[in-house]
N, C-alpha and C positions, 0 to 999 in steps of 0.2 A: 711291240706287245700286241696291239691288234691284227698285222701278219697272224702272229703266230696262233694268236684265238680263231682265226680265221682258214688256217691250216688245219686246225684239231678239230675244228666244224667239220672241213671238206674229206678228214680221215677218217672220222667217227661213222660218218651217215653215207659215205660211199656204196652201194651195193655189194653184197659179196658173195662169194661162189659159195655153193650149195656142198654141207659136210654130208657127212655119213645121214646123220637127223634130217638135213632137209632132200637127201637124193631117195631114202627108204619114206619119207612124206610123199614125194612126189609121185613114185611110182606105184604107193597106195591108189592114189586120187586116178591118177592113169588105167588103172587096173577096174576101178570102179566106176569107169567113164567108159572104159571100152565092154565093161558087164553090160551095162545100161543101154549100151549101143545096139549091143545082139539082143538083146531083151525088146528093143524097140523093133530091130529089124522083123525079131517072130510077129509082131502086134503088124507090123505094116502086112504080112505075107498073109497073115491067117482072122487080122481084122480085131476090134474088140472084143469078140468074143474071147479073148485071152483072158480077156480083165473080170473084178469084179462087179461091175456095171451091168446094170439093167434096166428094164422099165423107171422105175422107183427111181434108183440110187444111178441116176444117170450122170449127176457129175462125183469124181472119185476122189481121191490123191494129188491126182493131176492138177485140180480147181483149187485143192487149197494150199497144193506144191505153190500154184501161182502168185494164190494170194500171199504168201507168204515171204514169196522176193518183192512182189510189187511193197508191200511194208518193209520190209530193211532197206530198199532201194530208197526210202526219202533221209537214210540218213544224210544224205550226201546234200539235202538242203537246211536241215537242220543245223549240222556242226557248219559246212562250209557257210552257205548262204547267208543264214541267219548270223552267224558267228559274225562273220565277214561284215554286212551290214550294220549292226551294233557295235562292233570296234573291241570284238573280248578280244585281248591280250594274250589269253592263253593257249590260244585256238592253235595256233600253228601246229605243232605236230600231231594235230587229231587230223587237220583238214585232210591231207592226202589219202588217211585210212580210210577216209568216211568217202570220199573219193571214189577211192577204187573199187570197195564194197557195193556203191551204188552202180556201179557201171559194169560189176559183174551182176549183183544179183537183176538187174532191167532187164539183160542179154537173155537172162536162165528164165525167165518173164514170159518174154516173148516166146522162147521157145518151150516153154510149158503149155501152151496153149495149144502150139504146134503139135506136143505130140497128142492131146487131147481130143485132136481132129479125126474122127474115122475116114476123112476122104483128104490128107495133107497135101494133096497134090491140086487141089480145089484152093488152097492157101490164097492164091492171084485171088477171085472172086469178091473176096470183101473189099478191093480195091475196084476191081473191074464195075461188082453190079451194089457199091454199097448203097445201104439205107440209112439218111443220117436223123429216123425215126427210132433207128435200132440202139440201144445203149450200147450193143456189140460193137458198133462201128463207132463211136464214142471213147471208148476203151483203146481199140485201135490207134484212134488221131493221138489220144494223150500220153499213148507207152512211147511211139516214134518221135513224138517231139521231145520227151523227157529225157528217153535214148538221147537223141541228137544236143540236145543243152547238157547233158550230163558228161558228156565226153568232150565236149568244150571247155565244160568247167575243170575235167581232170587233164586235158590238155594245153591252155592259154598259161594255166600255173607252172607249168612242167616246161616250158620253154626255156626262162633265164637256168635253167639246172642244165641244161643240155653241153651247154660251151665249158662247163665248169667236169662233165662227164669227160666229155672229148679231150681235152687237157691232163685231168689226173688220174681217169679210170683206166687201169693196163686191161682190159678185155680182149675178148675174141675177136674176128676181124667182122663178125656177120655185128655184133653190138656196135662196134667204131662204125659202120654202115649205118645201123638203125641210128643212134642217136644225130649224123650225121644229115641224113633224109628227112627226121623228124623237127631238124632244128637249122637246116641249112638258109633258111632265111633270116633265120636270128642272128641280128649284131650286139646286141646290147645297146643299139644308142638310146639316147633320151627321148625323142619320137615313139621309137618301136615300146619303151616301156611305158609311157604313156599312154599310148592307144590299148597296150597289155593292160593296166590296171582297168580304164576307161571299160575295155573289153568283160574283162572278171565283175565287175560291178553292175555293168547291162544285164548278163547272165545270172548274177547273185539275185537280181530284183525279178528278171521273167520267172527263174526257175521255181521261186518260190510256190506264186500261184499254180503253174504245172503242177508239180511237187504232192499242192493240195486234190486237186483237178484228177490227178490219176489214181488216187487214194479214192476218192467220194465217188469219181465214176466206176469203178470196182467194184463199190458197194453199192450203187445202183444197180447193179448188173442181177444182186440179189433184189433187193427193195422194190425195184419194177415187175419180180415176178410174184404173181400172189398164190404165196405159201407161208403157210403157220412161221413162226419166227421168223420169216424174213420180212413179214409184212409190217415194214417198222420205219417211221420219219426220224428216229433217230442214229438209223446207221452209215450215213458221212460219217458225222462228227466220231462215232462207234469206233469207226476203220480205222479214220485218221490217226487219233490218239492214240492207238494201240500200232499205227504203225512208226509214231514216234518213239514209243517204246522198245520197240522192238530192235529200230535203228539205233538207239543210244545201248542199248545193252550187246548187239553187234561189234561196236565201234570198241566199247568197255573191252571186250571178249580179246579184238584184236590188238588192243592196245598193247596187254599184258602176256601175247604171246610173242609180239614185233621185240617189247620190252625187254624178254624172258632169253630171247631167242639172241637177238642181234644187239645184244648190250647195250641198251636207250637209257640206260637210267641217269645220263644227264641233263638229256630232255625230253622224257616222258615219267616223268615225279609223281610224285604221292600227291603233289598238290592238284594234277589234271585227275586222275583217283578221284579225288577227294572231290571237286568240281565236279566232275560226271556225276561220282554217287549222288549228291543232292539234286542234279540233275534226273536222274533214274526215281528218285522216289517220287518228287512231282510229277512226273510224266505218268509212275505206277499208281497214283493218287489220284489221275485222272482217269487212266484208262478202268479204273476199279469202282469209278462213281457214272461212266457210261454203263460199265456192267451190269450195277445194279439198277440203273434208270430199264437197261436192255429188258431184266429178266423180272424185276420187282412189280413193273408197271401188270402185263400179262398176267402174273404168275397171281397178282391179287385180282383180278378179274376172272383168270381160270376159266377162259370161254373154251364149249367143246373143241376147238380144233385146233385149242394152241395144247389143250392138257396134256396129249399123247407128248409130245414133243419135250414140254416143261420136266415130265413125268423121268422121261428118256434120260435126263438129263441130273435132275436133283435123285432122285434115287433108284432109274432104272440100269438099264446096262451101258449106259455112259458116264454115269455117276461117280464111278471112282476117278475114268480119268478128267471129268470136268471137275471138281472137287482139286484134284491134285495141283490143273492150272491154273487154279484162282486160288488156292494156299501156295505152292512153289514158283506161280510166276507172276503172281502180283503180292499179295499177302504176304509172306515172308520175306521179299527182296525189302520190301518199305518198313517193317520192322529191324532188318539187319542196320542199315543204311542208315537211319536215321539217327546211329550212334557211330562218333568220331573215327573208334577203334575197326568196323563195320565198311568202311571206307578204306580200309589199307588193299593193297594190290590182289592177293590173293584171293581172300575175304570178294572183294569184289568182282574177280575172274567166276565165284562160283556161282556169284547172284547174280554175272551177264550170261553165264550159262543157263537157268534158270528160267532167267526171263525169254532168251533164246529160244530152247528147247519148247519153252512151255507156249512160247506164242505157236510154233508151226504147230501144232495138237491142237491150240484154242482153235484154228483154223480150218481144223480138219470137224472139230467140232460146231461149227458156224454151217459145216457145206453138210457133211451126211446124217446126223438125225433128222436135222430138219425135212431131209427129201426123202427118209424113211417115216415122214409123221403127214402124209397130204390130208386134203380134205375130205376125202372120199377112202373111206377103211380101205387097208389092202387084203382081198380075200377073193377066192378062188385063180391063186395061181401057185406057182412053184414055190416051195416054200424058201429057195434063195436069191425071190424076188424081194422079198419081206428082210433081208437085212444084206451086211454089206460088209466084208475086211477084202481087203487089195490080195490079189495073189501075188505071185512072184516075180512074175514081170512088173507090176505096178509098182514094186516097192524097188527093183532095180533098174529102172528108169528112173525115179524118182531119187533114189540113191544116186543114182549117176548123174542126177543135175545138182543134185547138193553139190557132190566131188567137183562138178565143171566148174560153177561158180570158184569154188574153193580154187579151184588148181588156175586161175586165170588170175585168184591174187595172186596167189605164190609164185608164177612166173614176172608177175609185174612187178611182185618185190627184189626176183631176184636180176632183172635189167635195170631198173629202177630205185633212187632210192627214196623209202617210205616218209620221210619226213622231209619238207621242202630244206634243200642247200640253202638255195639262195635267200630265201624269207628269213632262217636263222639267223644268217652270219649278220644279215639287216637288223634286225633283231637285237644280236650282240652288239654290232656296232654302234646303235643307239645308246645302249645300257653303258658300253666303255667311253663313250663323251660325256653321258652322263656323271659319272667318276670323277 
């Protein structure tokens, strides 16, 4: 009996080759990574002048492209780390997602910043001549160490799956290669899994603080600079929360397409659903109570040089879409949620989209009114100094690191499989002695 539970594990969650759906997926994402490429190469040739960028509205798309993987990138300490350390039960087939989510969106991170650079060939410099006065270089130490624990933690787990690939997976010969290189020191004995857990649990307890560390320093990176709305001791805590948010409804997103896609539904339930959503609304409960601490505080004081900004925002020309993300991406997910029914699969695919979508826009809204509202009125210059929408390169560069991100899961789902083998059938086997 347990053989055979253990065989339907190693059948069910196998990796598998890519249908019609997921080969016309892929070559989307392809298609939209090599746009973004030429989009980039024009900007490298002809400089930023490409972009919408100017005096004023000096950081773009790019600043809040960034900020916006650095926040789903902590889901990977949230569900793993944290999960892991408290001992939830249910966490297994989330960890992996949350995993890989993190360890692509860090990569798209980094290189957000990169193409942000007018001089990326200057890249070496903030190693060579850094300032460790600068928050910039700050930012720096905390993406590479994050990076570097983040792929540890998706790799120490991914090991005991490896021998169990090698054995039942019939792949290509270039896959029986990679899994083989990646796991060719792995025997399974009781040593080597021991210093494995030993291993995952060192990384579960550093990465947290990181985790935090690169969230807060992000947000100093505004905080240090004095400008109307950013000039705020509450934007740590601000960032972080909302970057919880944003990772759980990430994680939400992919659950139910892994689920939808690759037939999980005997282990990825309505009850992890069900778990996440009430997870999602507390998170949305908090990131909704930093919001109004953000905007409530100012907005009742109403000093000259925050009004323009305030202004901007509650009923100028950002109005609708700031409106839209604090009803669609906080406000209505915590009302859906909050009821039983509101928690089924679908239902909640459309409130981690929500939160999703509605976080990269809160972000985009965080970085350019505020640097279209400085201290000092903007007058006697061009008049598309004075505001700010990305042209066409900016948004297909920025397109194309969404797609990267995306298509770096997708190949890892498709070498890989999404839910740990090995933890399951552990898992199971618990439960059938239990019996």
């Amino acid at each position: 009996m347990k053989t055979e539970i253990d065989n339907q594990i190693v059948q069910d969650l196998m990796p598998q080759k890519f249908g019609r759906p997921g080969v016309i997926w892929t070559t989307i994402l392809i298609i939209l990574c090599v746009i973004g490429f030429g989009a980039y190469i024009s900007q490298l040739r002809n400089g930023l002048v490409v972009t919408a960028m100017r005096d004023y509205a000096s950081w773009g798309i790019y600043i809040s492209n960034f900020v916006f993987f650095v926040a789903i990138s902590l889901v990977g300490s949230l569900i793993t780390a944290i999960f892991r350390l408290t001992n939830v039960q249910w966490r297994t087939p989330l960890t992996r997602i949350s995993e890989i989510i993190a360890v692509a969106a860090i990569i798209f991170a980094s290189l957000a910043i990169i193409v942000d650079m007018g001089r990326p060939d200057r890249f070496y410099h903030l190693f060579l001549f850094a300032r460790l006065q600068s928050p910039i270089m700050w930012d720096v130490i905390v993406i590479t160490t994050y990076l570097t624990l983040s792929v540890l933690f998706l790799y120490f787990p991914l090991l005991p799956d490896l021998p169990i690939l090698i054995k039942n997976y019939k792949g290509s010969k270039f896959e029986m290669w990679l899994y083989k290189f990646l796991g060719s020191f792995w025997k399974g004995t009781a040593a080597q899994r021991l210093m494995s857990h030993r291993a995952v649990k060192i990384i579960s307890i550093m990465i947290i603080p990181i985790a935090l560390s690169i969230h807060t320093v992000t947000s100093w990176l505004f905080a240090t600079t004095y400008r109307p709305g950013w000039d705020s001791t509450n934007f740590g805590a601000y960032f972080v929360s909302g970057a919880f948010l944003v990772g759980a409804g990430g994680v939400v997103v992919a659950m139910f397409v892994f689920r939808k896609y690759y037939k999980l539904e005997k282990y990825i339930t309505e009850k992890h659903f069900d778990h996440m959503g009430k997870i999602l609304v507390m998170l949305a409960l908090l990131y909704l109570y930093f919001n109004v601490n953000e905007y409530l505080v100012p907005a009742f004081k109403m000093k000259k040089a925050e009004e323009h900004h305030l202004m901007s925002l509650f009923t100028g020309n950002y109005s609708l879409l700031f409106w839209s993300v604090i009803l669609l991406g906080m406000i209505v997910p915590v009302i859906v949620l909050l009821f039983p029914k509101g928690r089924k699969p679908t239902t909640m695919f459309i409130m981690g989209m929500f939160v999703v979508v509605g976080a990269w826009f809160k972000r985009f809204l965080i970085v350019t009114p505020t640097l279209l509202s400085p201290f000092l009125p903007i007058y006697d210059v061009p008049e598309s100094y004075g505001k700010y929408f990305p042209t066409w390169e900016e948004w297909a560069i920025t397109i194309g690191t969404l797609a990267g991100a995306l298509l770096i899961i997708t190949i890892f789902v498709r070498l890989f499989p999404i839910i740990p083998i090995h933890e399951t059938i552990e898992e199971a086997d618990v439960k059938h002695k239990m019996i």
